[in-house]
C-alpha positions in Angstrom: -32.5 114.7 -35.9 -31.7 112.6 -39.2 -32.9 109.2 -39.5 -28.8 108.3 -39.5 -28.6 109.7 -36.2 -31.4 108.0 -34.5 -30.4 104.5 -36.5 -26.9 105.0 -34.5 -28.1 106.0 -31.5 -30.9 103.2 -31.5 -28.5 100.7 -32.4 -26.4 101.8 -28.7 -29.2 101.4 -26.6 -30.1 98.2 -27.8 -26.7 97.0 -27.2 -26.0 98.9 -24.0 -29.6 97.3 -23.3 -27.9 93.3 -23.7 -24.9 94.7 -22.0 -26.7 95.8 -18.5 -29.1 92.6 -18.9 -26.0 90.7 -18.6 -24.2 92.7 -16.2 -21.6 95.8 -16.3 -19.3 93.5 -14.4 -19.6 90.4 -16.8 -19.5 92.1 -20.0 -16.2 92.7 -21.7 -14.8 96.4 -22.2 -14.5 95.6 -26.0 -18.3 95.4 -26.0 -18.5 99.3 -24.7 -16.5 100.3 -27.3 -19.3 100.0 -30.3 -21.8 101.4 -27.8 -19.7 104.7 -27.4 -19.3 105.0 -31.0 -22.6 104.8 -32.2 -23.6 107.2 -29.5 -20.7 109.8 -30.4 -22.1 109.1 -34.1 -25.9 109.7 -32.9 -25.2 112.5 -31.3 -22.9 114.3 -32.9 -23.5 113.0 -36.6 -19.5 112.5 -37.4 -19.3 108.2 -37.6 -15.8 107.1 -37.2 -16.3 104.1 -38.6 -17.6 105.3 -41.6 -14.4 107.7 -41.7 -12.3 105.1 -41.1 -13.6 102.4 -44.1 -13.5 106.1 -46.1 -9.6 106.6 -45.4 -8.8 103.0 -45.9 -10.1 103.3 -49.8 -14.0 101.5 -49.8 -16.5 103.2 -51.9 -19.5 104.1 -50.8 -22.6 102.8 -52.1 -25.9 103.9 -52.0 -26.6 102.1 -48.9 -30.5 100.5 -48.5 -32.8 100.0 -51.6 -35.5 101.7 -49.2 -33.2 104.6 -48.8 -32.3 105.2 -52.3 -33.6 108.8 -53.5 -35.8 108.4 -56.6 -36.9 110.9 -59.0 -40.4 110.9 -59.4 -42.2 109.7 -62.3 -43.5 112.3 -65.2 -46.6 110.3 -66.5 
């Protein structure tokens, strides 16, 4: 398990968390729809979303300055 994949699949239980605090029956179905995708991207590593911004022409950057890979330093 990558640290992607738990980010994703952290990020769906907090909102399926707010969702159920709420109530299944008052929350809106468009609210289940990140939830499902951030699961399908946790467990299964593929993110759509990412795809998607990928196939519609954004670069990708290097994301977080805490995840940036350094080399390390020759004293």
């Amino acid at each position: 398990m990558t640290a992607n994949r738990m980010l994703y699949l952290s990020f769906a239980a907090v909102m399926l968390a707010g969702v159920w605090l709420t109530g299944f029956d008052r929350a809106h179905w468009l609210l289940f729809v990140p939830i499902a995708l951030a699961a399908f991207a946790g467990l299964t590593g593929f993110c759509v979303n990412l795809w998607l911004w990928r196939k519609l022409g954004f670069p990708e950057e290097g994301g977080c300055l805490g995840a940036t890979k350094t080399e390390p330093r020759s004293e």
